[in-house]
C-alpha beads as a LAMMPS data file, in Angstrom:
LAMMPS data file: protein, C-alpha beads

117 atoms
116 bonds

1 atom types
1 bond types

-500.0 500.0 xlo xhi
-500.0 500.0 ylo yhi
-500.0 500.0 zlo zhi

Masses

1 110.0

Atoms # bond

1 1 1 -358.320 426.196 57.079
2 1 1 -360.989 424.347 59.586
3 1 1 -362.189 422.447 56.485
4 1 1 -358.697 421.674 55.115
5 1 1 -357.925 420.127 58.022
6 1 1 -360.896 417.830 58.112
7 1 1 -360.299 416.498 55.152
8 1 1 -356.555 415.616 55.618
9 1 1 -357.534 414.155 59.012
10 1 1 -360.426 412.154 57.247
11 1 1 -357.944 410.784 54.378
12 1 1 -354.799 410.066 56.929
13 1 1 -357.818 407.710 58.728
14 1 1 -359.068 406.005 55.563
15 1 1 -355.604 404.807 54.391
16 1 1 -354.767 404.177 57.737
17 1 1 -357.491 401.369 58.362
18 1 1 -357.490 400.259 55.119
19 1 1 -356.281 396.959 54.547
20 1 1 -353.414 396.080 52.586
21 1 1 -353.713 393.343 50.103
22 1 1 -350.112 392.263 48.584
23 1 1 -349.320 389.963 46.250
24 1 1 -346.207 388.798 45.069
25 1 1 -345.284 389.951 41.811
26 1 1 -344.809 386.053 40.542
27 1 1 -347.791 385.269 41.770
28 1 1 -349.466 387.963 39.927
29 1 1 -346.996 387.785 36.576
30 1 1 -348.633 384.957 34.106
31 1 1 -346.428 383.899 31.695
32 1 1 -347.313 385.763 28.321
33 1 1 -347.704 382.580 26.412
34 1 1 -348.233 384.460 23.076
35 1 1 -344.728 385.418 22.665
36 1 1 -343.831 381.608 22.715
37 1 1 -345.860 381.097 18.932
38 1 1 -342.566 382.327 17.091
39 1 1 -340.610 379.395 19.271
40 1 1 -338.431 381.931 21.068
41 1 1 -339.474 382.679 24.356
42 1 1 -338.873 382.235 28.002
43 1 1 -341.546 381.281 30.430
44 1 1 -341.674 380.449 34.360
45 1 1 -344.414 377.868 34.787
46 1 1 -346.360 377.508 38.245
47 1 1 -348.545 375.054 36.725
48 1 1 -349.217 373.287 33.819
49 1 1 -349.510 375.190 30.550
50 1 1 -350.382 374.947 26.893
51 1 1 -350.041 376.784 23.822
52 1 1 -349.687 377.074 20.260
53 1 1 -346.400 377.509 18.376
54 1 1 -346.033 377.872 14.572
55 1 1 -346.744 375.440 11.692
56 1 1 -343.182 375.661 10.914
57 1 1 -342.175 373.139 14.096
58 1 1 -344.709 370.462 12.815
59 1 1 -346.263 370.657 15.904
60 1 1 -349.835 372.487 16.867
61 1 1 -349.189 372.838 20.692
62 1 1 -346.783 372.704 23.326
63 1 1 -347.502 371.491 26.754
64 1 1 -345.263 372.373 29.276
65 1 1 -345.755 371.163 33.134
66 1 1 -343.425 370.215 35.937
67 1 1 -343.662 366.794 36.856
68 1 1 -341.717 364.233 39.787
69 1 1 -340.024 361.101 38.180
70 1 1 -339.517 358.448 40.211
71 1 1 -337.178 356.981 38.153
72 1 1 -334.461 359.635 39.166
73 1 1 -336.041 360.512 42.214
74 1 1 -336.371 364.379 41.485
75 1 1 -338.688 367.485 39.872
76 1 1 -338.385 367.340 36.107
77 1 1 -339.964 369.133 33.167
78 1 1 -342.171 367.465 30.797
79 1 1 -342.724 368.960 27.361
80 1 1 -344.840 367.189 24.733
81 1 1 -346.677 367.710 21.680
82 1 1 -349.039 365.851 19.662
83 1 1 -347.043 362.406 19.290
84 1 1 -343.577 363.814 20.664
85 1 1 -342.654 364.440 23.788
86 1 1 -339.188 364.918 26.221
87 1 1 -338.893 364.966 29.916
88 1 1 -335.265 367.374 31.250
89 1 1 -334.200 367.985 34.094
90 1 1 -332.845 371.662 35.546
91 1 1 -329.874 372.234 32.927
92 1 1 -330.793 369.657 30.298
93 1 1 -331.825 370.410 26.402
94 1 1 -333.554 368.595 24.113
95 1 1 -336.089 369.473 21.063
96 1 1 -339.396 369.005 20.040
97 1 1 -339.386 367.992 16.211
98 1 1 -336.938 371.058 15.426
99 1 1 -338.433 373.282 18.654
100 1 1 -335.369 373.795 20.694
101 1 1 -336.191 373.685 24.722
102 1 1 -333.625 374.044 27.894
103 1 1 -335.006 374.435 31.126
104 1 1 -333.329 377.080 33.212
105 1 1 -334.105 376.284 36.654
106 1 1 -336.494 373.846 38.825
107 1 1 -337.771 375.046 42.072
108 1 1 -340.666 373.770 44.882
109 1 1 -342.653 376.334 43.297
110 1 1 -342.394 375.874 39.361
111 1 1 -339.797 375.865 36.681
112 1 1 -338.446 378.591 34.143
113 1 1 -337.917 377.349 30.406
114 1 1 -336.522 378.870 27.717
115 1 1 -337.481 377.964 24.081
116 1 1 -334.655 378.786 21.250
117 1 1 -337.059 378.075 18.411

Bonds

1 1 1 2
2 1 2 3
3 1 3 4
4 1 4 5
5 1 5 6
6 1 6 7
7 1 7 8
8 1 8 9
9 1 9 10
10 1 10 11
11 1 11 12
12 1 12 13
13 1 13 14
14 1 14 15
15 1 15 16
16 1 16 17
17 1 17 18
18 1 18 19
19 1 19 20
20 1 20 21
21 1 21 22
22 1 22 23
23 1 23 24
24 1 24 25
25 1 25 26
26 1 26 27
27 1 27 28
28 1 28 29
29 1 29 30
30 1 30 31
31 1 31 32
32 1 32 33
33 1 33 34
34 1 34 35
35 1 35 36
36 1 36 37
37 1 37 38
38 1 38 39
39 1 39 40
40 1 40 41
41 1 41 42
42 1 42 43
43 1 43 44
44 1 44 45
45 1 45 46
46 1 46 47
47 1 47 48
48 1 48 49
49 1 49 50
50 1 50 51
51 1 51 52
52 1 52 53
53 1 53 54
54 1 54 55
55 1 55 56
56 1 56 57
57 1 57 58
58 1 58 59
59 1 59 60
60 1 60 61
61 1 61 62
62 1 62 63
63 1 63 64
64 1 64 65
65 1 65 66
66 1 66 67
67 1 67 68
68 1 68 69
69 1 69 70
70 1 70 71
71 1 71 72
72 1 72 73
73 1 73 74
74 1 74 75
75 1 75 76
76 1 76 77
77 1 77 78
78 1 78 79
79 1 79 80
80 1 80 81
81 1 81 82
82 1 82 83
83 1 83 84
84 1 84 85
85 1 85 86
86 1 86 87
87 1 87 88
88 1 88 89
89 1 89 90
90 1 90 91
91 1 91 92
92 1 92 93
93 1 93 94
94 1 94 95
95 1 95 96
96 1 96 97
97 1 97 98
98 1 98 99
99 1 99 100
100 1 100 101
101 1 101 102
102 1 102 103
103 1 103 104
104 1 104 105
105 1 105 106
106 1 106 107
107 1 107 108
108 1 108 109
109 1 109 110
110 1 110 111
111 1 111 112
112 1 112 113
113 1 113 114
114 1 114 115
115 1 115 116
116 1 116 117
């Protein structure tokens, strides 16, 4: 029983002083970029990011980053590809040779965009 107690006393004291490391599940959630190579996918971008989408949208990859324009004086989406590209704001859709793109939502911290294919 002596020992029993020990032990319990010894692991109440470890987790006790241990220190807690948190981070926010965004934070730690990437965006799983592979899903995005049929052109169907939604993605919330912190920073800039690239990948590759099928042959099918003439198009080898898609870069997606939120950018300021000071032509309308707000946060805006930029999505390009080689020789193509479309800025939107939170709301707007537009396309990508036939690669189908609405973003959802633009916040201080990133934006989310959905791809229809």
């Amino acid at each position: 029983m002596h020992r029993t107690a020990i032990t319990a006393l010894a692991i109440a004291t470890a987790v006790a002083t241990a220190p807690l490391t948190a981070t926010p599940a965004s934070a730690a959630t990437k965006p799983n970029l592979r899903a995005c190579y049929d052109g169907k996918c939604t993605i919330t971008i912190t920073k800039p990011v690239s990948f590759r989408v099928s042959s099918r949208y003439h198009l080898s990859r898609v870069r997606v980053a939120k950018v300021y324009s000071h032509i309308y004086n707000r946060d805006m989406v930029h999505v390009s590809g080689p020789g193509v590209s479309v800025t939107l704001g939170e709301g707007a859709r537009g396309s990508l040779n036939s690669l189908s793109v609405r973003v959802l939502s633009i916040t201080s911290r990133g934006a989310k965009v959905r791809f229809l294919g």
